[in-house]
C-alpha positions as CSV (number, residue, x, y, z in Angstrom):
1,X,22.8,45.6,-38.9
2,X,21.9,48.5,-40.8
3,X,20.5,46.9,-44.1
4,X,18.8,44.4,-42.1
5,X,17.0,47.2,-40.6
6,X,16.5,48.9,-43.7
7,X,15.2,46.1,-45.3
8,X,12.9,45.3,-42.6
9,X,11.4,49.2,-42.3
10,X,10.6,48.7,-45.8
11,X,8.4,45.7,-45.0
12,X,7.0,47.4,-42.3
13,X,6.0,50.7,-44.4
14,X,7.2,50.6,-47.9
15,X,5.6,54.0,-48.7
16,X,7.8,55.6,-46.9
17,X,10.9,54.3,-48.1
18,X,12.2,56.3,-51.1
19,X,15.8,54.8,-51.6
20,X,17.9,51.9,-49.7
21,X,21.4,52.1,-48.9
22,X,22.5,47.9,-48.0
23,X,25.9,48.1,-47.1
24,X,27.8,45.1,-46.0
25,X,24.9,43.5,-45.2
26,X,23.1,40.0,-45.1
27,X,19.1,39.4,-46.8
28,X,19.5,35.8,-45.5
29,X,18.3,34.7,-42.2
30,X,20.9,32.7,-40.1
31,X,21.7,29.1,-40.8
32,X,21.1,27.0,-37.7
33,X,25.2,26.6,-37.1
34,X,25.3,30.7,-37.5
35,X,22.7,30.5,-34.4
36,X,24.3,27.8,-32.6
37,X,27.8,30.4,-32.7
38,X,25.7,33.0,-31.8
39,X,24.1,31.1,-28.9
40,X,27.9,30.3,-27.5
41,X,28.9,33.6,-28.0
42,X,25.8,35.0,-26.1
43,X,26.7,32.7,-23.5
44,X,30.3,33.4,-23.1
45,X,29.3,37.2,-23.2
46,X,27.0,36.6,-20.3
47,X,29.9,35.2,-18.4
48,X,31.7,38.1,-18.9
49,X,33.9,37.3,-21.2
50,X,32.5,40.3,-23.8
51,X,36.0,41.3,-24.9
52,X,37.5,38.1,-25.3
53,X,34.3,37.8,-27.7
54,X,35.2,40.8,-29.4
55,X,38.5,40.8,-29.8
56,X,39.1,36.7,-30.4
57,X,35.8,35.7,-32.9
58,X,34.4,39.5,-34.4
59,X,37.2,41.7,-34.9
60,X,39.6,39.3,-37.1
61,X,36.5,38.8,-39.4
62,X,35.4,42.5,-39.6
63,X,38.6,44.1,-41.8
64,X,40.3,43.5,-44.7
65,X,43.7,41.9,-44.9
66,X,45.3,45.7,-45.3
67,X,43.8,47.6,-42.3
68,X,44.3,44.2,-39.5
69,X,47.5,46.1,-38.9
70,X,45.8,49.3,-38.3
71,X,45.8,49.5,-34.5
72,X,43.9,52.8,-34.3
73,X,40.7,51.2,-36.3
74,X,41.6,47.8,-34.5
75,X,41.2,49.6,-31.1
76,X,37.8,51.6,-32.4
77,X,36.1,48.9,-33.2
78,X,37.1,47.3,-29.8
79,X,35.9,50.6,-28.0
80,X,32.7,50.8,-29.8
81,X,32.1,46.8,-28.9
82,X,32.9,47.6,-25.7
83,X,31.1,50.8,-24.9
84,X,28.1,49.6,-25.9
85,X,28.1,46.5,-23.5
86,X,27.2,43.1,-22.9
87,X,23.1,44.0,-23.0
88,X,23.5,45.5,-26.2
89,X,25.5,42.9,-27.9
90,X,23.0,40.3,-26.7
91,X,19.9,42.2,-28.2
92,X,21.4,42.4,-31.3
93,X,22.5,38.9,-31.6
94,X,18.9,37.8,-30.7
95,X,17.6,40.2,-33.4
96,X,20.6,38.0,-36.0
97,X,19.9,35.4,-34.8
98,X,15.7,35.8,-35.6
99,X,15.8,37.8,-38.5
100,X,13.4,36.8,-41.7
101,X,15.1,35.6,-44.7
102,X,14.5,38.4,-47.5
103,X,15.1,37.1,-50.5
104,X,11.1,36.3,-51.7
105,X,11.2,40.2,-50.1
106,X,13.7,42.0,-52.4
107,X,12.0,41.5,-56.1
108,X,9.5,43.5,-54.5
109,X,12.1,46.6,-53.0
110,X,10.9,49.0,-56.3
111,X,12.8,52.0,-55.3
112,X,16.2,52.9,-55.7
113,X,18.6,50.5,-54.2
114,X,22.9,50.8,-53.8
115,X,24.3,47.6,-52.6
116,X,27.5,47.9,-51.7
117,X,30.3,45.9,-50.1
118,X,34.3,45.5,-49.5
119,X,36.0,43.2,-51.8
120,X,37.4,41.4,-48.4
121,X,34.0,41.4,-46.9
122,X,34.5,37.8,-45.0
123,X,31.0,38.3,-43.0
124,X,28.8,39.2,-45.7
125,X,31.1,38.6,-49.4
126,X,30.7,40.1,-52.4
127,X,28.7,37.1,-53.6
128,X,25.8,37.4,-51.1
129,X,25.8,41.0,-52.6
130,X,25.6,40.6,-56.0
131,X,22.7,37.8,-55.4
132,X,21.3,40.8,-53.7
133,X,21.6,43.4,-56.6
134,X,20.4,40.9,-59.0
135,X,17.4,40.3,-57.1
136,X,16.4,44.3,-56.5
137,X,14.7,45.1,-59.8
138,X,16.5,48.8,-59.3
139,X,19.5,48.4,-57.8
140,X,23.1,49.5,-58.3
141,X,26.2,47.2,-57.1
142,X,29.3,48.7,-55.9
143,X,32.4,46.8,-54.3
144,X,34.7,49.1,-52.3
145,X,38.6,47.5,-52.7
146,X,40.7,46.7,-49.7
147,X,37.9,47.2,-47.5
148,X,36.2,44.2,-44.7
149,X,32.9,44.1,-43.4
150,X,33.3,47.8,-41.8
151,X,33.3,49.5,-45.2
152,X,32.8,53.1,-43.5
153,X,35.4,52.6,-41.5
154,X,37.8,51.4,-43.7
155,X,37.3,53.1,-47.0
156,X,35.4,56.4,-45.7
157,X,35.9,58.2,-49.1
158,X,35.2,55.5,-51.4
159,X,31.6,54.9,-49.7
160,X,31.4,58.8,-49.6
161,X,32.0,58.5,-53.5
162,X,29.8,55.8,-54.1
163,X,26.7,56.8,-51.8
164,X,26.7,60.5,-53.4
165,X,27.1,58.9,-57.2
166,X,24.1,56.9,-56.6
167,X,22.0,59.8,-54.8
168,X,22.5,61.7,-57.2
169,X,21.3,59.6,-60.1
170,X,18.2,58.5,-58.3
């Protein structure tokens, strides 16, 4: 949810914002069927079935095909699911599921953008990210290989590469 945040504190006060880091992230709002899932899912989390939730319809769609083996990062991603609770997943699927779409906002993003995603990125593809790039009149693209949705996660040091490269040429 990160770039969606981003992108909406620069609508909120783009003076402030000197750079944007979107990583793995969406500038659409939902599709109705996207709400409709998260609707169920909201529901089945309020009958307390938050790690069925988790484990069954997020996690298979979060990592790339080489690290769904990795049961250490399978089981952190469960933990951090899971520690922050049933509330919390709610909020932030009502804050998904209401977002703006920001595509007419992006052509107007001016500062220094990096728009980076996995290769494997299932939730939000590399597609939906160049679109995004395109339509940032500064931004840089970077695709991270074997790396999901969780691209910090996954590929630590290549994000770590690619986040200081483009700091440093802004």
């Amino acid at each position: 949810m990160g770039g969606i945040v981003a992108m909406e504190m620069w609508r909120q006060a783009p003076e402030r914002v000197t750079g944007l880091a979107l990583l793995d992230t969406n500038y659409r709002a939902d599709t109705p069927e996207k709400r409709t899932m998260r609707d169920a899912q909201m529901q089945a989390v309020a009958s307390g079935r938050l790690l069925e939730v988790l484990r069954e319809e997020l996690k298979p769609n979060y990592l790339a095909r080489v690290h769904r083996g990795n049961t250490a990062l399978l089981d952190e991603v469960l933990a951090m699911g899971m520690d922050l609770g049933e509330e919390v997943f709610k909020r932030q699927s009502l804050a998904l599921k209401s977002r703006p779409d920001s595509a007419g906002t992006l052509p107007a993003i001016d500062c220094p953008a990096l728009v980076l995603c996995g290769d494997e990125d299932s939730l939000c593809p590399p597609a939906l990210h160049r679109e995004m790039a395109e339509a940032l009149p500064n931004a840089e693209f970077s695709i991270i290989s074997g790396c999901g949705h969780l691209s910090t996660m996954e590929q630590p040091q290549a994000v770590t590469t690619a986040m200081a490269g483009w700091l440093a040429r802004s």
